[in-house]
C-alpha positions, 0 to 999 in steps of 0.5 A: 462505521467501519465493515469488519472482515477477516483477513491473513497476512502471507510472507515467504508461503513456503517458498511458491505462489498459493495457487488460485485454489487455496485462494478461493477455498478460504474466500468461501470459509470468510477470508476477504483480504490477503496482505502480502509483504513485499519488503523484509527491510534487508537483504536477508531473504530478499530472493525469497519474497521475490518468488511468491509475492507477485504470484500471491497477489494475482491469484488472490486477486483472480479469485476475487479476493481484497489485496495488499501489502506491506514493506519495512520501514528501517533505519539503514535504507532510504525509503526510496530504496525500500519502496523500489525493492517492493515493487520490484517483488510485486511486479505489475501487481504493484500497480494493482494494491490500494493499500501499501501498510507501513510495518514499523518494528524494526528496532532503531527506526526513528518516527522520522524514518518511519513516517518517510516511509508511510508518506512515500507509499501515499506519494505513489497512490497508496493508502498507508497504515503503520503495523505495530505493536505495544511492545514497540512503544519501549523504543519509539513514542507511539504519542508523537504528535508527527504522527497525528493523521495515520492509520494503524494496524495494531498487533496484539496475540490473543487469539480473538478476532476483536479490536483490543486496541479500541479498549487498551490504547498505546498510542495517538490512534483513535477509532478512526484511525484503526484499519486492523488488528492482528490477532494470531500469529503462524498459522497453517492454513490448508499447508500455507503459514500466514497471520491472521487478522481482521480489517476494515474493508473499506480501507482496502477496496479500490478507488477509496479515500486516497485514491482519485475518481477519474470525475477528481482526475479530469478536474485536476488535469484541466486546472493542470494544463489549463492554468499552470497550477497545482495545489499545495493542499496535502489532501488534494490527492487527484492534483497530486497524482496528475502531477506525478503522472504527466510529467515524469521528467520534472516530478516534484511533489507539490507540497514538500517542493522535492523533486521525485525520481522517475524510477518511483513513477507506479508502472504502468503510468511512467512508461504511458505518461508524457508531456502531451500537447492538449488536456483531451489527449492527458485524458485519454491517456490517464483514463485508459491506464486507470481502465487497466487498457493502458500499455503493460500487459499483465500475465499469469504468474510463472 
């Protein structure tokens, strides 16, 4: 059964960080989660997202609230490209968001497009959601049977926190596959424009359904570097993600065969992780980045 909470996505907040303040000022009136785009899909105000996200996403975070964020999927970059850019606008934060939603609304992006882009950001450890709505469905096929197994996070103005998807669907979404429906668009809150949302927390809490106990991790690297092999199941997350990690020099995704380029290795993994020599040392390694002990220092935003 899925915990409902409220939430607000953020964009360009004026062109500064929120500061922590603001953050914890809406955490007292209810507000738990802070989506933060990271991605427009172009160019146009790439510098903008660049000053705030990384910024955004720590102080949330230091004032104890749920975070994450979103990119564009579109029809002119690949998704290498597009999740690159996010990561350089969150910084080491990146490292730090569970959830990666997949926003689907640029127009002349395919399901193909959009879908390469959701399972990239699964690729890197994150959960993925796409974000839309039903006025997107004139131009793309909500029911395509490609899409079967994703979340959504559904858009639908009303200026009611309910979950009007539930009862007016428009696409192959079940119940099961709602996280979120954005209910109301620019608001200002306390000088700050963002959209505000409700959303299943569990979706958002670290160490969820995508993400691998470090129990799943030690199993994953002992069948590793104890035999060889490594699973072709797509949900065998914990494999996956040993196999991304310890050998950055010959990253090849275990289902799809292709190889991964080291530039979309999550930091602080691809500067820690190397071929090492025994399976006790490839633990050590993974435990103390997961521990947030690992080699990249995180600082307070400037």
């Amino acid at each position: 059964m899925a915990n409902w909470i409220m939430g607000v996505d953020m964009s360009f907040t004026g062109g500064r960080a929120v500061p922590v303040s603001w953050f914890r000022s809406r955490i007292a009136e209810g507000v738990q989660v802070f989506l933060q785009c990271a991605w427009t899909g172009g160019y146009a105000g790439v510098s903008g997202i660049r000053a705030v996200a990384r910024g955004n996403l720590f102080n949330a975070r230091e004032a104890g609230g749920l975070i994450g964020a979103y990119y564009n999927a579109n029809p002119w970059f690949t998704p290498e490209t597009s999740l690159g850019e996010a990561q350089t606008a969150l910084g080491d934060m990146f490292d730090h968001i569970p959830v990666l939603e997949t926003d689907w609304e640029i127009q002349g992006t395919t399901v193909e497009q959009a879908l390469a882009h959701y399972r990239l950001a699964e690729s890197v450890g994150k959960r993925s959601a796409f974000y839309s709505a039903r006025w997107f469905g004139a131009y793309v096929d909500f029911y395509d049977l490609r899409l079967a197994g994703t979340k959504y996070h559904s858009a639908k103005y009303d200026f009611d926190p309910d979950l009007d998807y539930l009862d007016e669907p428009y696409g192959i979404w079940g119940r099961g596959d709602l996280i979120g429906e954005q209910y109301q668009g620019s608001t200002q809150l306390e000088g700050v424009d963002v959209d505000l949302d409700v959303f299943d927390q569990d979706f958002f809490t670290e160490g969820g359904d995508n993400m691998p106990t470090i129990e799943e991790i030690e199993q994953a690297v002992r069948r590793q570097l104890g035999t060889g092999e490594f699973s072709s199941d797509p949900d065998d997350t914990a494999l996956r993600f040993v196999r991304r990690h310890t050998d950055p020099d010959n990253a090849v995704d275990p289902v799809t065969g292709q190889s991964i380029p080291s530039s979309l290795l999550r930091p602080p993994t691809k500067t820690i992780f190397r071929r090492l020599d025994t399976i006790e040392e490839t633990l050590a390694e993974i435990k103390q980045a997961l521990s947030g002990d690992g080699s990249h220092t995180h600082g307070a935003p400037e």
